[in-house]
N, C-alpha and C positions, 0 to 999 in steps of 0.2 A: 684380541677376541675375548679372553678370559674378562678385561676391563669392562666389556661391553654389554658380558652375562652378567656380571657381577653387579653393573647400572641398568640392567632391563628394566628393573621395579620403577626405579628412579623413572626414566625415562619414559616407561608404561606412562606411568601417573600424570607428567607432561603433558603427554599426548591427548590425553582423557581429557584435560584438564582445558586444553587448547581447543578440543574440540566440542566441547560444551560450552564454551565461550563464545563459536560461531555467531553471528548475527543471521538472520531470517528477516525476512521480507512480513513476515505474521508478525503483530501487534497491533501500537496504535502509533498514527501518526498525524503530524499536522499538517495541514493543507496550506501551501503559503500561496499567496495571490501573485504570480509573475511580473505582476504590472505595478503595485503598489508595497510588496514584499512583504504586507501584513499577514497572519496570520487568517485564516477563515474557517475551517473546520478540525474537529476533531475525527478523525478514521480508526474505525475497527478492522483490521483484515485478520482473516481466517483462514482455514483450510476444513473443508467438510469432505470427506467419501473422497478423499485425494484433488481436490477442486478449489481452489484460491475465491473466495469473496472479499466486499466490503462493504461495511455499514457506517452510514453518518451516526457519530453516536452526539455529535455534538456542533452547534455554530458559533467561532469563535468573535465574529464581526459584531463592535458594538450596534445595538438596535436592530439587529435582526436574530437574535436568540431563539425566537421565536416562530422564523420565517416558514412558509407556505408556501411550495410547489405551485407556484399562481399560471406558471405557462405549460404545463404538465395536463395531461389528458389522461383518460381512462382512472384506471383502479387510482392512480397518485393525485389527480385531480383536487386541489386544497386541501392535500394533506401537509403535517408537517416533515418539512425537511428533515430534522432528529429522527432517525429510524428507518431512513429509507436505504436498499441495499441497492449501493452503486456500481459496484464490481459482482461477474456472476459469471460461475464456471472457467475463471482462468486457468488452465493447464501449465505444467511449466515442460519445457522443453530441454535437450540435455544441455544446450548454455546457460541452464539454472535460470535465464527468463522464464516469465508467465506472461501466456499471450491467451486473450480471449478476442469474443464481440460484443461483449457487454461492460461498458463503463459509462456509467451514466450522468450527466450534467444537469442539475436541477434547476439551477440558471436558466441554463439554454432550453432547458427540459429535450436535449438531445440523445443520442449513443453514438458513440464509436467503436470501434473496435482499439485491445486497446495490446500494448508490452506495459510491463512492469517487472524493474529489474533495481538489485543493488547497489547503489554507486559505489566501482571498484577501489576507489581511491579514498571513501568514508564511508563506513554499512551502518552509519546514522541519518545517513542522505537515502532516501527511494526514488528514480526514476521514474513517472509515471508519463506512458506517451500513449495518447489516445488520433487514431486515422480515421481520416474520413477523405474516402477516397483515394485519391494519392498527395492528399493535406493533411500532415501533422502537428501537433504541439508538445513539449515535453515538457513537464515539471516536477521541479522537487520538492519531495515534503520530507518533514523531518523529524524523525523518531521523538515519542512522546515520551518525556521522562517522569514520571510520577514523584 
């Protein structure tokens, strides 16, 4: 016991140290295309008023840098992709998922509803799985390293 007062500091300090090191689901991440396993975008995710979002902050597909919400209607209607928030109001739940109805596909100019979760076995991997109806998709993207 005396060993174990004596290494508290020590041990404090670990702990801090470990737990500052955590990974989060917040940053930025890349978007990799399931079917081609290139890269495609760049993602912001956030947290605002306790609420997970995401914004395209970037398109990483040569020749479409550029690209235009061309199947998108209302307010997004030829706007450009860079800057559009795809994720809105995700909550996280106590299995540290975040689950919303808002994940948006500018492709498809779709929404799902959607989970977004850690990969437990690399927290530079993010699960993202978006339903529609009782049809899912899940992909990972991958921590953006600057």
């Amino acid at each position: 016991m005396t060993a174990l007062l004596r290494n508290s500091p020590l041990i404090i300090c670990l702990l801090c140290c470990l737990s500052g090191s955590a990974q989060s689901v917040f940053g930025k991440w890349k978007t990799i295309d399931d079917r081609t396993g290139k890269p495609k975008g760049l993602i912001k995710i956030y947290e605002k008023n306790g609420l997970m979002y995401g914004e395209i902050l970037k398109v990483l597909e040569k020749g479409r840098e550029n690209a235009i919400c061309e199947k998108c209607d209302g307010d997004l209607e030829g706007k450009p992709v860079v800057g559009i928030t795809l994720i809105k109001e995700g909550r996280k739940n106590k299995n540290g998922e975040w689950k919303g109805k808002y994940l948006f596909d500018p492709e498809q100019a779709m929404t799902f509803r959607f989970k977004i979760w850690l990969n437990p076995e690399n927290s530079d991997e993010l699960k993202v799985r978006g339903y529609l109806a009782f049809l899912y998709r899940t992909q990972t993207w991958v921590r953006y390293k600057e």
